[in-house]
C-alpha positions in Angstrom: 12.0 8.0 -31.9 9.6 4.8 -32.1 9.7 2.7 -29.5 10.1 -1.2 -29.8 7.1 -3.6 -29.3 6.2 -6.7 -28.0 3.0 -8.2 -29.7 1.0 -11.4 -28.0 -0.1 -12.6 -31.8 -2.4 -15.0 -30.2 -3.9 -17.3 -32.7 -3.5 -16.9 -36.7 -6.9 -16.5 -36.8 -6.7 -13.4 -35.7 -6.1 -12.3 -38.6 -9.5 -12.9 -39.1 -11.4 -12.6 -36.2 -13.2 -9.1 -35.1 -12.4 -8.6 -31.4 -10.5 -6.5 -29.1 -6.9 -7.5 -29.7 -7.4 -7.4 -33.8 -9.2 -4.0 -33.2 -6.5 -2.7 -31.2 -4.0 -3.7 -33.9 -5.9 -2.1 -36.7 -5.6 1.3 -34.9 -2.1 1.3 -33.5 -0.9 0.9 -37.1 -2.0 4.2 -37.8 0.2 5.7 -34.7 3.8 5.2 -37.0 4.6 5.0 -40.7 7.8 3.6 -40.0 10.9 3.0 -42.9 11.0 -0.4 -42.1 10.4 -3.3 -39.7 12.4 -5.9 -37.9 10.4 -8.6 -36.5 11.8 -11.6 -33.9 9.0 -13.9 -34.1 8.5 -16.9 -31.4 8.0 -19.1 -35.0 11.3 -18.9 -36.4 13.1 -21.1 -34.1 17.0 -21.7 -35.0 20.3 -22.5 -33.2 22.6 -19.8 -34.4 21.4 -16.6 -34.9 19.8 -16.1 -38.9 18.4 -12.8 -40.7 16.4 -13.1 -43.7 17.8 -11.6 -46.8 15.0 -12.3 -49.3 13.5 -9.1 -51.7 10.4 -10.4 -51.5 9.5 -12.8 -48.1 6.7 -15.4 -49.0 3.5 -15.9 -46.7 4.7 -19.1 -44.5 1.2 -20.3 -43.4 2.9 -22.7 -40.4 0.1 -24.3 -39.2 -2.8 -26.6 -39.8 -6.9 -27.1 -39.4 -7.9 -23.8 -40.2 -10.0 -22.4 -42.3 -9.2 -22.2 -45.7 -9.8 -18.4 -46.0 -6.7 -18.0 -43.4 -4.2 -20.1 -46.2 -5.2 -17.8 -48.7 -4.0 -14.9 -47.1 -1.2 -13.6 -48.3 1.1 -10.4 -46.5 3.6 -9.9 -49.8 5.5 -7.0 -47.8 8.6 -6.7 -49.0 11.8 -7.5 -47.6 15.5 -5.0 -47.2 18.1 -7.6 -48.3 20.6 -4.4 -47.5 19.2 -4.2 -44.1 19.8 -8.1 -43.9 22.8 -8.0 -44.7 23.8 -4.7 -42.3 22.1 -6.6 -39.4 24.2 -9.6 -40.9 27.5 -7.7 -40.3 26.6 -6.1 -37.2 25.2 -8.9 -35.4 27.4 -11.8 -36.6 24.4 -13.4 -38.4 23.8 -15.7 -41.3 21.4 -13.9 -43.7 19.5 -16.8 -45.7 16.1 -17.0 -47.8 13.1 -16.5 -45.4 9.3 -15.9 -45.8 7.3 -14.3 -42.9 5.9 -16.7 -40.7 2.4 -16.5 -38.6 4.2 -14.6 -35.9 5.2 -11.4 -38.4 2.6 -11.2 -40.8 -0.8 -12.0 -38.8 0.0 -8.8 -36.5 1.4 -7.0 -39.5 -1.8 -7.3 -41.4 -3.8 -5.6 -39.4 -1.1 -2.8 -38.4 0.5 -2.3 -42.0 -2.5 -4.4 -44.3 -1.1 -2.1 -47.4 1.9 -4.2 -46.8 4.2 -1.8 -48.2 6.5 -1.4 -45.5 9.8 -3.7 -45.9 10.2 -6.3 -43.3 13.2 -8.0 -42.1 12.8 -11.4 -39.7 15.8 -12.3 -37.4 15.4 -15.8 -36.0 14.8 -17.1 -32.3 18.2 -18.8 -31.7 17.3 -21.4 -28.9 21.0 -22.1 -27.5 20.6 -18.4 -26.6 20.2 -17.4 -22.6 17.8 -15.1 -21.3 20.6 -13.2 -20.7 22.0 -13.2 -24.9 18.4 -12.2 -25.6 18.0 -9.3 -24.3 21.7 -8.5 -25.3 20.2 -8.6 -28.8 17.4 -6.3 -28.3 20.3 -3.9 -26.8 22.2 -4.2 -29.9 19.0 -3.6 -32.0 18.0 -0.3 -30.1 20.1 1.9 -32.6 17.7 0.9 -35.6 14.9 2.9 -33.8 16.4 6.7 -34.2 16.5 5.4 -38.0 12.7 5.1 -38.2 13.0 1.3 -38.1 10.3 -0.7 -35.5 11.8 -3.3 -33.7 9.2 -6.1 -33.0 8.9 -9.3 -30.6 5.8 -11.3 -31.4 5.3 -14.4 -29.2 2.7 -14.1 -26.7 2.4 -13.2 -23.1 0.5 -16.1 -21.8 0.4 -19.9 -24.1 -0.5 -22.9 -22.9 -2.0 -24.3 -26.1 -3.1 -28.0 -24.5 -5.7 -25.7 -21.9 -7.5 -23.6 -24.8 -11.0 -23.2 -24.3 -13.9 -21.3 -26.0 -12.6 -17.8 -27.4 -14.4 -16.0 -24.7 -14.2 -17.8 -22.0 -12.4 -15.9 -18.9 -8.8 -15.9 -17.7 -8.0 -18.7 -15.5 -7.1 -17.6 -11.8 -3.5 -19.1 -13.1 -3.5 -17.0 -16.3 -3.9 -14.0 -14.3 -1.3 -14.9 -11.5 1.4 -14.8 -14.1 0.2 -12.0 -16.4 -0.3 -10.0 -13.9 3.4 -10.6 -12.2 5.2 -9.9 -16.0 3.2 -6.6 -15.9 4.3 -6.0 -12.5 7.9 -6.2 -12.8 7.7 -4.4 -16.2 6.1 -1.5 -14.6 8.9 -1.7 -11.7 11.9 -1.9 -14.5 13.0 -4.9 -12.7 15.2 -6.1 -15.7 16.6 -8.9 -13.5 13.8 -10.7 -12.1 12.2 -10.9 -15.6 15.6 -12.6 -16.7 14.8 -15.1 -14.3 11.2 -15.4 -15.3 10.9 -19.0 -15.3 10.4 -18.7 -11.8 7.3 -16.7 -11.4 4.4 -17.7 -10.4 2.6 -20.1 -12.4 5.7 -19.5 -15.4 5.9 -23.3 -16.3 1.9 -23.5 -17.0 1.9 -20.7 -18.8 4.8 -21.4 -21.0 5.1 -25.3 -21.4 8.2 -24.1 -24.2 9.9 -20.6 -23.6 9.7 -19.5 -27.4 6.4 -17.3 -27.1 7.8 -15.5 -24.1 11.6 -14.8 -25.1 10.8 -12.0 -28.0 9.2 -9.5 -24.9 13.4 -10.2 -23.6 14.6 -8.6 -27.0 11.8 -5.9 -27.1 12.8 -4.8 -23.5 16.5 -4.9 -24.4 15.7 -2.6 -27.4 14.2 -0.1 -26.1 13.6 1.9 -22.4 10.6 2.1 -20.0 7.4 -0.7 -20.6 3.9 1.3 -21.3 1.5 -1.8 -21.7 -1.4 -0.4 -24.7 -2.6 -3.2 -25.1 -4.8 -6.1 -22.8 -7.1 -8.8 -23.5 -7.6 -12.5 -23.5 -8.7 -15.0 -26.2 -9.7 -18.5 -25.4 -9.0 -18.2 -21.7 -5.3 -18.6 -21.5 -3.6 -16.3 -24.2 -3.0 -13.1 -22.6 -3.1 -10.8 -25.8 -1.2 -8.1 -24.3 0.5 -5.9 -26.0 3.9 -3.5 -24.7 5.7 -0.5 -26.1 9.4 0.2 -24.5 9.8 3.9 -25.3 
């Protein structure tokens, strides 16, 4: 059974980029061929929960002042509209037209890059509780014994107003908090990552909850955190990367 991830996506240019997060990502692709993919990313943010229903997602390139060979990329993956409409059902969400923003198709470039693997976005909803969040991932934890792989892309650490150079080190402030998520992940301590807004450093980390809330609906789907995955980029995004078997 494939477990569900959470995915720090980092930049969109890494996409691009050569380095130890994109080279990590290029190779775990290769671990599962799954049937399909459903993806909660940090960039769809909405009040109520939404599911995409489109055949064929559009690359949504949501954001600005990069280069130009990062807007012509293009991830056309398809999309499952009966899957949409099954999580529609089964989740009490409104399925609407929806291309793949940075958060789903930057990772899923360099994991999937045939881009022949259907993919199905659910949205953020932001009225939601830590709580509700989770909740979802529990309710999407059955879509894993069906070959599906249940994604949360935001980012463990992102504080984008202290970026620095790409390889500069982690901040002692970085760490503090990275390494207390890893901590408690490790320990199973559901609860106190619930209340995660009061670890250490949490605020400076996270200005806006968005990039952390998709690990909450990876952990609900799915059991015990191995972290595969760590690195930083530009000092204060933690790249790291979790699968819940």
């Amino acid at each position: 059974m494939l477990p569900s991830l959470f995915i720090s996506h980092g930049s969109p240019m890494l996409a691009l980029t050569p380095g130890p997060a994109h080279d990590f990502l290029r190779q775990l692709g290769k671990e599962w061929r799954p049937a399909a993919i459903v993806v909660v990313s940090a960039h769809w943010e909405s009040r109520q929960l939404l599911v995409s229903s489109s055949a064929r997602p559009e690359t949504i390139h949501d954001f600005g002042g990069f280069p130009q060979a990062l807007f012509d990329c293009q991830y056309p993956a398809p999309g499952e509209p009966a899957l949409a409409m099954r999580l529609a059902r089964e989740l009490n969400a409104i399925p609407t037209e929806r291309g793949l923003d940075h958060g789903a198709w930057v990772p899923l470039s360099l994991m999937y890059p045939e881009a022949n693997i259907p993919v199905v976005s659910l949205s953020l909803p932001v009225t939601w509780s830590n709580s509700e969040l989770m909740a979802l991932g529990e309710k999407l934890a059955v879509l894993r014994k069906e070959d599906i792989l249940v994604i949360g892309s935001g980012s463990l650490t992102h504080n984008l107003m202290e970026l620095q150079a790409l390889k500069a080190p982690m901040p002692a402030w970085v760490g503090e908090f990275a390494d207390w998520v890893h901590a408690r992940l490790q320990a199973d301590d559901r609860t106190a990552l619930l209340d995660w807004q009061r670890a250490p450093q949490a605020r400076r980390n996270h200005p806006t909850p968005e990039h952390f809330q998709p690990l909450l609906v990876a952990m609900g789907a799915g059991g015990q955190a191995e972290r595969l995955h760590h690195s930083v980029e530009h000092g204060v995004l933690a790249m790291d990367l979790y699968a819940f078997a």
